[in-house]
Legacy VTK file of the C-alpha trace (Angstrom):
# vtk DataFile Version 3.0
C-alpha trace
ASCII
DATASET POLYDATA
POINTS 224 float
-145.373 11.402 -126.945
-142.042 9.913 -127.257
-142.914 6.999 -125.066
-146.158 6.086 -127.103
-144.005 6.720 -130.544
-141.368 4.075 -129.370
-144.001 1.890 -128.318
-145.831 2.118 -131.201
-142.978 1.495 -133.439
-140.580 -0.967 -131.744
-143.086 -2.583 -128.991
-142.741 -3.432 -125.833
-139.379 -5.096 -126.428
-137.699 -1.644 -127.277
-138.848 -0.328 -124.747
-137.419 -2.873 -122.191
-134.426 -2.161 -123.995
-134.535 1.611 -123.326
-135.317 1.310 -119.941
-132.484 -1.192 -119.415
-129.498 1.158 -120.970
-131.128 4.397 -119.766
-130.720 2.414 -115.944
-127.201 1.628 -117.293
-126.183 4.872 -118.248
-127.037 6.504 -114.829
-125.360 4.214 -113.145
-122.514 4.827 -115.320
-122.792 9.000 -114.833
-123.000 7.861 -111.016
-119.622 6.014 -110.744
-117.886 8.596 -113.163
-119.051 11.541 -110.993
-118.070 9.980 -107.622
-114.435 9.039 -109.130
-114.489 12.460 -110.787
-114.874 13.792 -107.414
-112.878 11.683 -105.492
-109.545 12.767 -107.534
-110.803 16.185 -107.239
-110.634 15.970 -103.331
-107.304 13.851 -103.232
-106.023 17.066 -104.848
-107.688 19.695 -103.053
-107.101 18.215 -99.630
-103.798 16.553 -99.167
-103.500 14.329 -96.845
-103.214 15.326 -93.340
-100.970 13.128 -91.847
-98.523 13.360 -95.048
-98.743 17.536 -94.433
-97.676 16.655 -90.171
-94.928 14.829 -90.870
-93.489 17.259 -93.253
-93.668 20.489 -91.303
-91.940 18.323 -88.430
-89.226 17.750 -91.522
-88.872 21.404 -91.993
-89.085 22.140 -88.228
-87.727 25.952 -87.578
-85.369 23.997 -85.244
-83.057 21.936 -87.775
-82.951 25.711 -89.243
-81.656 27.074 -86.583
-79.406 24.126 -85.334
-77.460 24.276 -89.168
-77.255 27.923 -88.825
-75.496 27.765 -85.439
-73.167 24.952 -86.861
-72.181 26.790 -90.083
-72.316 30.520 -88.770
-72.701 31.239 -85.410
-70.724 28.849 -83.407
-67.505 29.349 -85.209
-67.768 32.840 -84.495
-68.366 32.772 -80.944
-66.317 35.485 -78.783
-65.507 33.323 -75.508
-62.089 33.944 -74.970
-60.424 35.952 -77.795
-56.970 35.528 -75.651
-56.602 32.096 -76.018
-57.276 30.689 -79.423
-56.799 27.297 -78.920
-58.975 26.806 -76.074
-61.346 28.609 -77.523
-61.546 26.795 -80.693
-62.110 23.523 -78.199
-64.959 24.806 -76.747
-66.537 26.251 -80.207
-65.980 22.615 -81.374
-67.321 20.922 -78.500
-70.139 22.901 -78.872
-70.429 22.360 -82.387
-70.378 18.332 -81.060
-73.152 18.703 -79.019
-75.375 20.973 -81.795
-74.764 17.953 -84.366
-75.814 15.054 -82.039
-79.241 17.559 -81.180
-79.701 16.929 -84.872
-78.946 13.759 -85.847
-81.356 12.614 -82.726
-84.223 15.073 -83.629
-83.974 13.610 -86.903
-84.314 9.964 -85.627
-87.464 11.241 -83.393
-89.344 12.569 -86.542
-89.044 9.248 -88.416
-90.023 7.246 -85.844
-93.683 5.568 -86.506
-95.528 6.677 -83.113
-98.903 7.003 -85.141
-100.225 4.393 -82.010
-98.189 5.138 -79.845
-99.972 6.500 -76.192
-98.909 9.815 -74.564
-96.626 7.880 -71.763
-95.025 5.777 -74.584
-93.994 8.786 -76.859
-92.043 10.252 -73.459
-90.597 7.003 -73.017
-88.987 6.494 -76.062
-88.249 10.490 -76.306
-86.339 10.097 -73.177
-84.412 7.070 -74.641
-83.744 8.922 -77.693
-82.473 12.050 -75.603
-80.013 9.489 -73.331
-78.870 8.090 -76.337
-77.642 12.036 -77.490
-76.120 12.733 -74.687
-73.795 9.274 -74.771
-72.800 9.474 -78.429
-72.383 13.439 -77.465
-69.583 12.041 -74.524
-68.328 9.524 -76.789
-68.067 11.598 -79.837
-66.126 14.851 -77.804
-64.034 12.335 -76.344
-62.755 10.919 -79.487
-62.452 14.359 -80.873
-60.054 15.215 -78.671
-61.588 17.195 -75.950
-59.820 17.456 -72.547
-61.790 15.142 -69.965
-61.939 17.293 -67.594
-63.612 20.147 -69.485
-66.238 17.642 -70.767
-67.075 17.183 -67.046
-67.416 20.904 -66.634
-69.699 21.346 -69.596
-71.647 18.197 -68.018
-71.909 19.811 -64.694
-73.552 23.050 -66.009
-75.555 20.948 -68.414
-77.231 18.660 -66.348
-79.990 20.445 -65.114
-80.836 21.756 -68.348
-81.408 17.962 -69.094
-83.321 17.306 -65.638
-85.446 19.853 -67.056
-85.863 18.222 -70.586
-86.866 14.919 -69.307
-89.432 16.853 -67.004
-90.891 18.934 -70.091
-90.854 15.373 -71.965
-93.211 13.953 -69.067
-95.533 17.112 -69.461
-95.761 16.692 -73.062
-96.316 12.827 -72.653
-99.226 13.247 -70.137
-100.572 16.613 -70.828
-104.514 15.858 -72.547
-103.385 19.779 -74.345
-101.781 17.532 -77.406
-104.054 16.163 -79.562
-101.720 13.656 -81.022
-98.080 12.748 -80.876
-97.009 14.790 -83.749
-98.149 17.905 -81.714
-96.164 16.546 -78.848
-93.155 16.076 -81.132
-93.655 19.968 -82.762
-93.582 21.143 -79.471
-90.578 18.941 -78.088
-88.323 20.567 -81.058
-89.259 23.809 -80.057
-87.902 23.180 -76.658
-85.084 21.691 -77.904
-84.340 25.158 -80.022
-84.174 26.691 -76.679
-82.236 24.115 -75.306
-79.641 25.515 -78.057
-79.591 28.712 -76.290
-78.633 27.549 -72.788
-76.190 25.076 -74.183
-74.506 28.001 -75.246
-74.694 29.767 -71.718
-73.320 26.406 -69.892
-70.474 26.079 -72.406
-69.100 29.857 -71.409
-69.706 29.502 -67.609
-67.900 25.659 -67.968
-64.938 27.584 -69.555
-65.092 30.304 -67.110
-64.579 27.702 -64.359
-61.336 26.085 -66.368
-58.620 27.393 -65.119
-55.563 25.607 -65.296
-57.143 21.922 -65.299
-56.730 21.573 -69.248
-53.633 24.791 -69.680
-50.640 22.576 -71.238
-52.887 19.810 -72.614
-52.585 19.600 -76.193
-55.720 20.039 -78.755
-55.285 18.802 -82.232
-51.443 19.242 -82.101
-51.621 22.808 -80.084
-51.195 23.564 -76.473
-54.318 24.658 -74.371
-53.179 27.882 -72.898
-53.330 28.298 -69.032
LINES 1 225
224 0 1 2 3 4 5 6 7 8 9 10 11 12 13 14 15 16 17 18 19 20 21 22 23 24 25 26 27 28 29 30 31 32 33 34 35 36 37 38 39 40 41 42 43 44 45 46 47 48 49 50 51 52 53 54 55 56 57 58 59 60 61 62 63 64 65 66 67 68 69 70 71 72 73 74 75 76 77 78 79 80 81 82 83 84 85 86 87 88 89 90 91 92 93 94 95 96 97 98 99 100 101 102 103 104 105 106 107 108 109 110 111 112 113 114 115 116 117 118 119 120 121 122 123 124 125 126 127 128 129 130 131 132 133 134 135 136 137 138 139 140 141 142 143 144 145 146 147 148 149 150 151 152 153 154 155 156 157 158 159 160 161 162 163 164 165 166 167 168 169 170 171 172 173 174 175 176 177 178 179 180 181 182 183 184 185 186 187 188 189 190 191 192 193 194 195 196 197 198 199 200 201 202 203 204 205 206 207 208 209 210 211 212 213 214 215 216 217 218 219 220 221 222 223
């Protein structure tokens, strides 16, 4: 009835006319509804690469890591006798904490978003050599005794050896779907790798004897 009504009084004109904006107005409803829905979804579903990247910001392990620095570290019990060479090894151990950090942190911002399996353990392994020089070269100009770097060293190496091989798994392993699993995984080893650095400091000390005793440490006298 309402066609034959417009018909009848505007003709066929008018109703070209209503055909044309009725066409015009769905096409209108359609773009508003897919935009509509669009910013709905942005909202709802954030975006997944964006949510990777920040739970490797707020890794457990940078937790941890400050903690030790801050809390547990300068508390450490390792030879209650002898203050001043204990204080050496809580610092050098303190040393080696930071530079886990400060290299973790580099890892995480890297851009390895096309980057294969073999090439993320490449330049993990790069990144890890790098730690362990500015971890030398930072102890050394803190002060700490040569020779009881090479101790620590000693002990320490085959916790490395070990790294690097875990690395190499991690790289070539088909278990990781992408690199930023790889890298979630490679700072939970490192949190371990806290632990044993612990354990090699206090077997390194326990093998001092009287290499370092008379040396001085930020103006004091290692004790023998």
């Amino acid at each position: 009835m309402e066609f034959l009504r417009i018909l009848s009084e505007y003709g066929v004109v008018g109703l070209v006319s209503l055909f044309i904006v009725s066409v015009f107005l769905k096409v209108l409803m359609k773009d508003y509804k897919w935009r509509l829905s669009a910013f709905v979804d942005s909202i709802a579903t954030p975006d997944e690469t964006n949510q990777k990247d920040a739970e490797l910001r707020y890794h457990p392990f940078f937790t941890s890591a400050h903690y030790k620095i801050v809390a547990e570290i300068p508390t450490l019990d390792l030879c209650p006798s002898k203050p001043v060479k204990q204080q050496m090894f809580r610092d050098l151990i303190i040393i080696y904490v930071k530079n886990m950090i400060n290299t973790c942190s580099d890892i995480i911002e890297n851009d390895m978003s096309d980057w294969s399996g073999s090439k993320w353990a490449n330049e993990t392994c790069k990144d890890v050599n790098k730690m362990v020089t500015s971890f030398q070269n930072m102890a050394i100009d803190a002060g700490i005794p040569r020779e009881a770097l090479l101790k620590f060293l000693k002990w320490h190496y085959p916790t490395l050896e070990m790294l690097y091989e875990y690395i190499g798994i991690f790289g070539n392993s088909k278990l990781y779907a992408d690199n930023v699993i790889r890298t979630n995984t490679f700072l939970l080893t490192m949190n371990l790798l806290m632990v044993t650095t612990l354990g090699d400091a206090e077997r390194s000390l326990r093998e001092i004897n009287g290499e370092i005793g008379g040396k001085l440490y930020k103006g004091n006298v290692i004790e023998h």
